[in-house]
C-alpha atoms as a printed R data frame, in Angstrom:
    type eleno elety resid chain resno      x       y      z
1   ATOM     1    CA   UNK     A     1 -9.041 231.851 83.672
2   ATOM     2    CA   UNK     A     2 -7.173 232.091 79.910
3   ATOM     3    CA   UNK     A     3 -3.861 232.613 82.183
4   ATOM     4    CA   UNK     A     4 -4.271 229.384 83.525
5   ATOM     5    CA   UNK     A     5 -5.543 227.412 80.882
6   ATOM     6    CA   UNK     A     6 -2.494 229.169 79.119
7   ATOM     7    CA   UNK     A     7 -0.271 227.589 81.766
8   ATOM     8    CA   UNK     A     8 -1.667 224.274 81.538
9   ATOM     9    CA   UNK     A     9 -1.292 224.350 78.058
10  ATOM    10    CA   UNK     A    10  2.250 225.489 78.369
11  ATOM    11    CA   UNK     A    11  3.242 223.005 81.166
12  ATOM    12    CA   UNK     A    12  1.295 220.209 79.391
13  ATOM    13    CA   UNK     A    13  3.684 221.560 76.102
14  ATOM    14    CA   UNK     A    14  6.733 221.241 77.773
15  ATOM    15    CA   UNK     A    15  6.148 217.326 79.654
16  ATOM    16    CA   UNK     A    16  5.451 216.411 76.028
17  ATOM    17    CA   UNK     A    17  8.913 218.113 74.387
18  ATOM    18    CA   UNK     A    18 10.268 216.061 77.823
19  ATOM    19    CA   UNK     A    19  8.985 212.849 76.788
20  ATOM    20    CA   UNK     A    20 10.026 213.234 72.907
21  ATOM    21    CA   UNK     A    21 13.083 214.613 73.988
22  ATOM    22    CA   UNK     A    22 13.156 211.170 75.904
23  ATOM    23    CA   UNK     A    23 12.392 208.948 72.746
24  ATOM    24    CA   UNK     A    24 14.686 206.346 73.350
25  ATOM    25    CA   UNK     A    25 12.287 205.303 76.604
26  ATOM    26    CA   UNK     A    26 12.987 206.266 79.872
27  ATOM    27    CA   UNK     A    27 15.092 203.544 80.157
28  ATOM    28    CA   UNK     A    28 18.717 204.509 79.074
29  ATOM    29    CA   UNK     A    29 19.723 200.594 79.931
30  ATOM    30    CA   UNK     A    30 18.425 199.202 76.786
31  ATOM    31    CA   UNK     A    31 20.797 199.726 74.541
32  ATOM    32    CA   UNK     A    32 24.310 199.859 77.107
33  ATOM    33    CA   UNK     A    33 26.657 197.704 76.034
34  ATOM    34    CA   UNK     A    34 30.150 199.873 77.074
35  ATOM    35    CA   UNK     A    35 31.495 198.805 80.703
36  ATOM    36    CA   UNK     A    36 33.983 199.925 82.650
37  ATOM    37    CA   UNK     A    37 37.013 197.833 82.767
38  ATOM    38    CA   UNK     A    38 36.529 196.609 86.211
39  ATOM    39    CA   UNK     A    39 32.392 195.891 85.129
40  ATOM    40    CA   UNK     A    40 33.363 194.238 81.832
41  ATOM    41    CA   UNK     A    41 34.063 190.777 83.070
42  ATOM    42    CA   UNK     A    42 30.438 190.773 85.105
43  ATOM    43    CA   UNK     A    43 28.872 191.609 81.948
44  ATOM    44    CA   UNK     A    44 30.693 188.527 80.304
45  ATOM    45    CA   UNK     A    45 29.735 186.607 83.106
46  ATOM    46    CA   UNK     A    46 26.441 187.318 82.604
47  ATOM    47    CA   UNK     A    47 26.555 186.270 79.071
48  ATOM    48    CA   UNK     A    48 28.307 183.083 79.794
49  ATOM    49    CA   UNK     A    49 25.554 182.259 81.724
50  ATOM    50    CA   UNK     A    50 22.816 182.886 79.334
51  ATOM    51    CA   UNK     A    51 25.037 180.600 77.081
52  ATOM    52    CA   UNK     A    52 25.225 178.135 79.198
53  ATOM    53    CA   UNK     A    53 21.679 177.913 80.659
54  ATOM    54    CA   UNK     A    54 20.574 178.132 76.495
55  ATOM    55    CA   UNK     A    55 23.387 174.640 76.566
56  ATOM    56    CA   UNK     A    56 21.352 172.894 79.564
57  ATOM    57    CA   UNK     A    57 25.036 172.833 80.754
58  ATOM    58    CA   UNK     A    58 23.930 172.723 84.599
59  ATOM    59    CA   UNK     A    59 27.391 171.334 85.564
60  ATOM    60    CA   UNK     A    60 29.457 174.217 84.303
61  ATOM    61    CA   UNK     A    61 26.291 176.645 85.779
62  ATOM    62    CA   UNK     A    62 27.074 174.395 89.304
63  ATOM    63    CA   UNK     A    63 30.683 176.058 89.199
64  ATOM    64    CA   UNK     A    64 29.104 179.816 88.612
65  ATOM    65    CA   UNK     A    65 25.959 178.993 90.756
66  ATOM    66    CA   UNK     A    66 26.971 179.430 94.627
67  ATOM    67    CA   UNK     A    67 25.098 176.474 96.297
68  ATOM    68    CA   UNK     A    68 22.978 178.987 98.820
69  ATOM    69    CA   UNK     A    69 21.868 181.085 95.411
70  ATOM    70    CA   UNK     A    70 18.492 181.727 94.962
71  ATOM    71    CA   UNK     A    71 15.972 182.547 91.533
72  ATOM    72    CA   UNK     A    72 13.121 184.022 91.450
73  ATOM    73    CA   UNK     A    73 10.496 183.359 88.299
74  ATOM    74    CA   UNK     A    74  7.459 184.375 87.470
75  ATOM    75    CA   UNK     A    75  5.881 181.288 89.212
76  ATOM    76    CA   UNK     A    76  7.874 181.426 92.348
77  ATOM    77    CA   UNK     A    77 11.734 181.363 93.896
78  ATOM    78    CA   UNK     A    78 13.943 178.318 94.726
79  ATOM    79    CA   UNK     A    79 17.218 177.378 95.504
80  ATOM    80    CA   UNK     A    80 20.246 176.661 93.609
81  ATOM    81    CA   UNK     A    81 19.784 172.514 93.633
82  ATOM    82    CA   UNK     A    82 16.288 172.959 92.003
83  ATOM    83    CA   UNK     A    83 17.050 175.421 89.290
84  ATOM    84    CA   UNK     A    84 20.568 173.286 88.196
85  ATOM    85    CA   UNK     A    85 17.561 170.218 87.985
86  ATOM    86    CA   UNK     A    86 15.433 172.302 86.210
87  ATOM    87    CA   UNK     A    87 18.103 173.207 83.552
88  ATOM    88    CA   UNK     A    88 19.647 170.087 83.593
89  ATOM    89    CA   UNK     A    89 16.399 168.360 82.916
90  ATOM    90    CA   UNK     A    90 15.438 170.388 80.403
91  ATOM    91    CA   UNK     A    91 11.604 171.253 81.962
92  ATOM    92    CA   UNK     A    92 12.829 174.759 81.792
93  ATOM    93    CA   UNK     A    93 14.584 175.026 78.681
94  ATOM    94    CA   UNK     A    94 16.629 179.186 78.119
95  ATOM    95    CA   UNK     A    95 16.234 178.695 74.368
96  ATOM    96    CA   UNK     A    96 17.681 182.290 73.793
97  ATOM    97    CA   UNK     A    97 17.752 185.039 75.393
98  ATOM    98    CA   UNK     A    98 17.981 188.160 73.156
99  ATOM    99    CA   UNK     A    99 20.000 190.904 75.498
100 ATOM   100    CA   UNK     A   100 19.435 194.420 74.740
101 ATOM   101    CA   UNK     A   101 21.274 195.911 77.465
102 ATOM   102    CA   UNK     A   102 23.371 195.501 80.536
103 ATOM   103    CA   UNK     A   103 23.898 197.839 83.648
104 ATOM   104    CA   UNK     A   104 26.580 196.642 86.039
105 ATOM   105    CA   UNK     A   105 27.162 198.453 89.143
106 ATOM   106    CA   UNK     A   106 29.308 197.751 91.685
107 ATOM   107    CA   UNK     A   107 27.827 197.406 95.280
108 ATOM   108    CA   UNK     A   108 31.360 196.904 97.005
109 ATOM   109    CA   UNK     A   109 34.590 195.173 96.846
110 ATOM   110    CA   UNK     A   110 33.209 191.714 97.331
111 ATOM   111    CA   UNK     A   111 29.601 192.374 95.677
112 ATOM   112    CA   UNK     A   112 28.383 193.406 92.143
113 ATOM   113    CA   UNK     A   113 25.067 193.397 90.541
114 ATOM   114    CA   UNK     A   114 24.209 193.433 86.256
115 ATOM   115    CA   UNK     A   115 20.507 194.696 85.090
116 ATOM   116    CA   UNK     A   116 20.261 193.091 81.786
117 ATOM   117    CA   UNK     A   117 17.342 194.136 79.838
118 ATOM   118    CA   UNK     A   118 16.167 190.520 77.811
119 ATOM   119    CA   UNK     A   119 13.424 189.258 75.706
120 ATOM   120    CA   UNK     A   120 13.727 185.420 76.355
121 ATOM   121    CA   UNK     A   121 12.391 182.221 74.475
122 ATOM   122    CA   UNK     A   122 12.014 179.279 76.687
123 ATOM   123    CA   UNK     A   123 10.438 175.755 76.157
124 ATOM   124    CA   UNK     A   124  8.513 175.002 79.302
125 ATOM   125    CA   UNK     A   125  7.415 171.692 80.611
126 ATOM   126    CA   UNK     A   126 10.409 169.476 78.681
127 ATOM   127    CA   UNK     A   127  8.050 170.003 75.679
128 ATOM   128    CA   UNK     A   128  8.304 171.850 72.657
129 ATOM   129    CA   UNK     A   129  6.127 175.099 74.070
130 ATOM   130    CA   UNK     A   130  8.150 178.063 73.373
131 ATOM   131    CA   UNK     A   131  7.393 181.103 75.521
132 ATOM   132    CA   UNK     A   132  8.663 184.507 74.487
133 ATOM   133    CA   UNK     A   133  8.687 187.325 77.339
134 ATOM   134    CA   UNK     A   134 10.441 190.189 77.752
135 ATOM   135    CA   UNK     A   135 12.332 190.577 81.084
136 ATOM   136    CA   UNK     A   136 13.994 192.877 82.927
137 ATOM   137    CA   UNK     A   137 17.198 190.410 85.025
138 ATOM   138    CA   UNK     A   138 19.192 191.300 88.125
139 ATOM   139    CA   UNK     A   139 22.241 188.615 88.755
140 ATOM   140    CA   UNK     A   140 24.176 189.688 91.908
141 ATOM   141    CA   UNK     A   141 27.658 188.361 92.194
142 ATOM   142    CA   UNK     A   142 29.500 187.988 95.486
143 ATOM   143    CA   UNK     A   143 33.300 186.978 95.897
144 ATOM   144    CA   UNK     A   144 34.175 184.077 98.322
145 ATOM   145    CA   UNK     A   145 37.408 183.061 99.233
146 ATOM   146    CA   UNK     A   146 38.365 184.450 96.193
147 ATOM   147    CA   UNK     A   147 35.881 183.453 93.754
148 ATOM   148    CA   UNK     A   148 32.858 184.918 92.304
149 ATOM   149    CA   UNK     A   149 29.691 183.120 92.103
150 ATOM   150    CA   UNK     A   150 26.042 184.291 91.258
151 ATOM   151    CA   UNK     A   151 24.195 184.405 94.519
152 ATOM   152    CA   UNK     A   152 20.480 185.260 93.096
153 ATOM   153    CA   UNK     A   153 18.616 185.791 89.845
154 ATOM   154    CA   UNK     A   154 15.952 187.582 89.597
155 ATOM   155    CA   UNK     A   155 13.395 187.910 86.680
156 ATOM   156    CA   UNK     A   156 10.916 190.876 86.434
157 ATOM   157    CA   UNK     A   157  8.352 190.891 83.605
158 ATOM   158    CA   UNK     A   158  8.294 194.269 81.667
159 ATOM   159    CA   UNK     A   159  5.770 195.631 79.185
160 ATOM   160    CA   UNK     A   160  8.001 198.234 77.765
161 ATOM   161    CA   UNK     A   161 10.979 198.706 75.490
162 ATOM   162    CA   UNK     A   162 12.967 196.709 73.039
163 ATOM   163    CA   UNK     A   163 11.446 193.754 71.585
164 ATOM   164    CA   UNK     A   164  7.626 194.466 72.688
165 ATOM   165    CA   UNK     A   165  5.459 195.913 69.966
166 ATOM   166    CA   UNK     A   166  2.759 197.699 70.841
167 ATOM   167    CA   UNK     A   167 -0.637 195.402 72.222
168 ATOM   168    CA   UNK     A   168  1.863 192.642 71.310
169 ATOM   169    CA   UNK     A   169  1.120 189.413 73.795
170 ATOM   170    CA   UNK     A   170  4.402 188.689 74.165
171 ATOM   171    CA   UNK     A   171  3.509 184.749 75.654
172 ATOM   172    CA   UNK     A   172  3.055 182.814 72.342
């Protein structure tokens, strides 16, 4: 009996020196900002777009934006027509978007993806209702005839890492 409550004790020691070890978070993305110089101009792509989306500038997003792309939000997905209206119209509004991190991995020669790790204020409704929430974004880029365009955005709420305080409701 003490020899395995010693090895519990010991095992439970050692998970705990792993997880302090680990005090940066388990997620090494938060704080990458060094690319490769073939990943570098994804990652400014990704910024541009932020930029522009924080502009309402849907007709420079329309040249970035392939016309089949698709978004998903936390209220649902839709296709690249309704999300230049929304941004163009201003019921979504990407205030800011405070960017943390940024993974970009290449899938193959025509197709990349960047993980950007977020915490974005948005007005909602046209209005002035600013929404803060942390997010972790995947943008996947595909070339066509030459050009790269974003084919889909995808926003996943997260309850961990940079920007979230502990119990903090992050939607105020």
């Amino acid at each position: 009996m003490r020899t395995f409550i010693f090895k519990s004790l010991l095992l439970s020691s050692l998970l705990f020196a792993g997880l302090s070890a680990n005090a940066q978070g388990p997620f090494p993305m938060f704080n990458n900002r060094t690319h490769s110089v073939e990943a570098q101009p994804f990652a400014n792509l990704s910024q541009r777009i932020w930029d522009l989306m924080a502009d309402k500038n849907a007709d420079a997003l329309k040249e970035i934006f392939h016309p089949n792309a698709m978004f998903v939000h936390m209220g649902g997905y839709w296709d690249c027509a309704q999300e230049l209206a929304t941004i163009g119209g201003g019921f979504i509004h990407y205030k800011h978007a405070e960017v943390y991190g940024v993974d970009v991995k290449q899938i193959n020669a025509d197709n990349w993806a960047v993980y950007s790790t977020i915490k974005l204020d948005a007005a909602l409704g046209g209005g002035d209702n600013i929404v803060t929430t942390p997010f972790f974004v995947t943008q996947t880029f595909t070339r066509e005839d030459g050009k790269w365009w974003l084919t889909a955005m995808v926003f996943t709420t997260r309850t961990s890492g940079p920007g979230i305080e502990p119990g903090q409701n992050m939607n105020h």
